[in-house]
N, C-alpha and C positions, 0 to 999 in steps of 0.2 A: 238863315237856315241852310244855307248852300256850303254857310261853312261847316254844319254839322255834317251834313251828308258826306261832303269828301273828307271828312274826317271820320267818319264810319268806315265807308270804302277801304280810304287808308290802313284802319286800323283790320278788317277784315283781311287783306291780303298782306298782314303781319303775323297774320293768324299759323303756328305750326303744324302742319299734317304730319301725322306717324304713321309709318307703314312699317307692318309686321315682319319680323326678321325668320324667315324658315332656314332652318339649313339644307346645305347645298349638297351632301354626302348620302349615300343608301348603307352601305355599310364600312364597320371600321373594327379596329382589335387597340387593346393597349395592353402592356406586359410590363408590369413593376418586377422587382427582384431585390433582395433584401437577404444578407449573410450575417451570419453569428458565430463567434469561435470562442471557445472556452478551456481555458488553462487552469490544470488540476494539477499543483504538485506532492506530492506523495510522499509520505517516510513511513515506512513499518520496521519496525524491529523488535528481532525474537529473540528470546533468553532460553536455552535450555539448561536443565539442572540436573545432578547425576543425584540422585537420592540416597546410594549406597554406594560403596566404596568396591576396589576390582584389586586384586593379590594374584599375579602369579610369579612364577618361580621355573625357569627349565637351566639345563647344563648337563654336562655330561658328569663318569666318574663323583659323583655324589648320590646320596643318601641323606632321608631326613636322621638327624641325631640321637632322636626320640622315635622309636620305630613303633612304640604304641601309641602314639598322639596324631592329630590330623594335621595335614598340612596346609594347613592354610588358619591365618589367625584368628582369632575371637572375635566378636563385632561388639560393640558397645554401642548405646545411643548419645548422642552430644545434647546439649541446650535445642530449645524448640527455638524457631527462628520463623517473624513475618517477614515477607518481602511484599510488599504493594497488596496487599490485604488476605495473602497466600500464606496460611500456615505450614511449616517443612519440620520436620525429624529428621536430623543426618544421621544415617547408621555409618560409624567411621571403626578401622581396627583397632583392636589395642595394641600400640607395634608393641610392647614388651611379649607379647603373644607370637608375634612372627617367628616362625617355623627355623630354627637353628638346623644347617648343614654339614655333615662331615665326610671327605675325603673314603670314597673306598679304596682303591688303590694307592698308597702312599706315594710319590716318586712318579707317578703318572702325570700326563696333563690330565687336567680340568678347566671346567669353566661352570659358573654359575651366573647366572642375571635372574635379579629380582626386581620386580617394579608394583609401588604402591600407588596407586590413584586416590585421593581421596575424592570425598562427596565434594559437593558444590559447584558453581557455573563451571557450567564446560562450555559450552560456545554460544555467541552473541553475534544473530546476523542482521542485518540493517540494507534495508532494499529502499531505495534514490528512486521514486519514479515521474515522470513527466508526462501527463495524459492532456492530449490537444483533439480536441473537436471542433469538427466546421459543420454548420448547418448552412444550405443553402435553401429559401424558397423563391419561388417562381410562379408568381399569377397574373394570367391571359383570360382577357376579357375580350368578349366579342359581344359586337351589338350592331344592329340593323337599324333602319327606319321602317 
């Protein structure tokens, strides 16, 4: 029996005690931080369209030819025309209609310029843009015992 006993004993002061772990701190703070940035690049582009057509006419020493007719030609309309699901009428002149010029003073200088425009694109602009954002956030924690 002596042997069990010191073998109790034995196994008794094999035996593990745990003692509770407190923390040693009253208070404290922590601060995470965490950033995002985002890349947007861009293209727009614009079509403008002339609808109707532009005739003028200046110079010195001249006169239209036909002093009972107007100066400026007849407009006609062309075929209808979609562009990207835009129906158009181009109102364009009938150059056989442009306004004939004659000399008043013979032997004089002159000068005449005439300039036709017709309808359609007139200008096409295209804007390139590069849009960067950064987000930054920041969150601080405080805590006590």
């Amino acid at each position: 029996m002596t042997k069990y006993a010191l073998l109790l004993i034995f196994l008794y002061a094999l035996q593990a005690k745990a003692t509770p772990v407190v923390p040693q701190f009253r208070s404290g703070s922590s601060t995470q931080s965490s950033t995002s940035q985002s890349v947007i690049n861009e293209t727009i582009t614009s079509y403008q369209y002339r609808a109707g057509y532009s005739y003028t006419a200046s110079g010195n020493n001249i006169e239209s030819a036909d002093l009972n007719s107007y100066i400026n030609p007849s407009a006609t309309t062309t075929t209808t025309q979609t562009l990207g699901g835009v129906q158009f009428n181009w109102t364009s002149p009938t150059l056989e209609a442009i306004p004939r010029w004659k000399i008043v003073n013979s032997g004089q200088p002159f000068s005449l310029v005439e300039s036709v425009i017709a309808p359609g694109l007139d200008t096409v602009t295209t804007i390139n843009r590069t849009i960067t954002t950064s987000t930054t956030t920041e969150t601080t924690s405080v805590f006590g015992q």
